[in-house]
N, C-alpha and C positions, 0 to 999 in steps of 0.2 A: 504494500500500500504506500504509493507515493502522496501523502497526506500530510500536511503540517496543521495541526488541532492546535490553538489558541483559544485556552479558556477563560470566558469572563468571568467573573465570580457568579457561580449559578445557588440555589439555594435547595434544602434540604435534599432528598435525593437523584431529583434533577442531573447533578454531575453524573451519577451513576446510571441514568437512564440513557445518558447517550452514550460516556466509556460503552456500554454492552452493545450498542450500534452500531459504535465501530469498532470494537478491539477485540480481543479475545483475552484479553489480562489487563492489570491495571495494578498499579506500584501502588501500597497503601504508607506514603510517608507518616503520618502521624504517628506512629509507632515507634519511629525515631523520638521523638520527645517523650510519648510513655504512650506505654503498652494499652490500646482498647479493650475495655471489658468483657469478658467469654459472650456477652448478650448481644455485643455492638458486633461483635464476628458471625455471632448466626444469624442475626438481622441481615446482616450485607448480603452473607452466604442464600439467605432464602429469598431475594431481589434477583439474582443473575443466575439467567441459562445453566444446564448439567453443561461441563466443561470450562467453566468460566474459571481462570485462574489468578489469585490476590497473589502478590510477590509481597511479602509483608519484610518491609523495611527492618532490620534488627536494632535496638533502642542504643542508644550512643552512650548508655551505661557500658555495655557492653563493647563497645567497639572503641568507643572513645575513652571514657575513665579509666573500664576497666583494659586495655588497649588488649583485647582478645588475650588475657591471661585467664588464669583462672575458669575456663568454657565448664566444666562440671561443675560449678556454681551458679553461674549466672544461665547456660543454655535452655537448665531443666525448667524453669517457670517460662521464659518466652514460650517454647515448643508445648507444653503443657495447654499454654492459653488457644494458643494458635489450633494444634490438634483437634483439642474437644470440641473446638466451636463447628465443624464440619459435619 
């Protein structure tokens, strides 16, 4: 897809009604700052098409503080959140 997508600020789930229009994935940054709620992951998950894949950003705890030491500390709650929500 030769497509350049510029988005305006859209409001409640609107962004995610067009991501699904045209993408087949969609980067969920916020995650970078802290981690969404197990509720906020199966809300999104129950919005978009079988196949629809979230690339969920890893929280900058982790990658920045923690500078990816310690991953058997910090990996098992991100993955935990992530998983169940599906």
């Amino acid at each position: 897809m030769n497509e350049v997508v510029i988005l305006v600020r859209m409001l409640d789930f609107s962004y995610l009604n067009f991501y699904i229009k045209k993408f087949l994935t969609v980067e969920i940054n916020n995650s970078f700052y802290q981690l969404p709620k197990e509720t906020t992951f199966k809300l999104w998950a129950e919005c978009v098409p079988e196949g629809f894949v979230f690339a969920v950003k890893a929280s900058r705890f982790i990658t920045h503080m923690k500078k990816l030491k310690d991953p058997q500390k910090t990996l098992p709650t991100f993955f935990k959140r992530v998983r169940n929500s599906t």
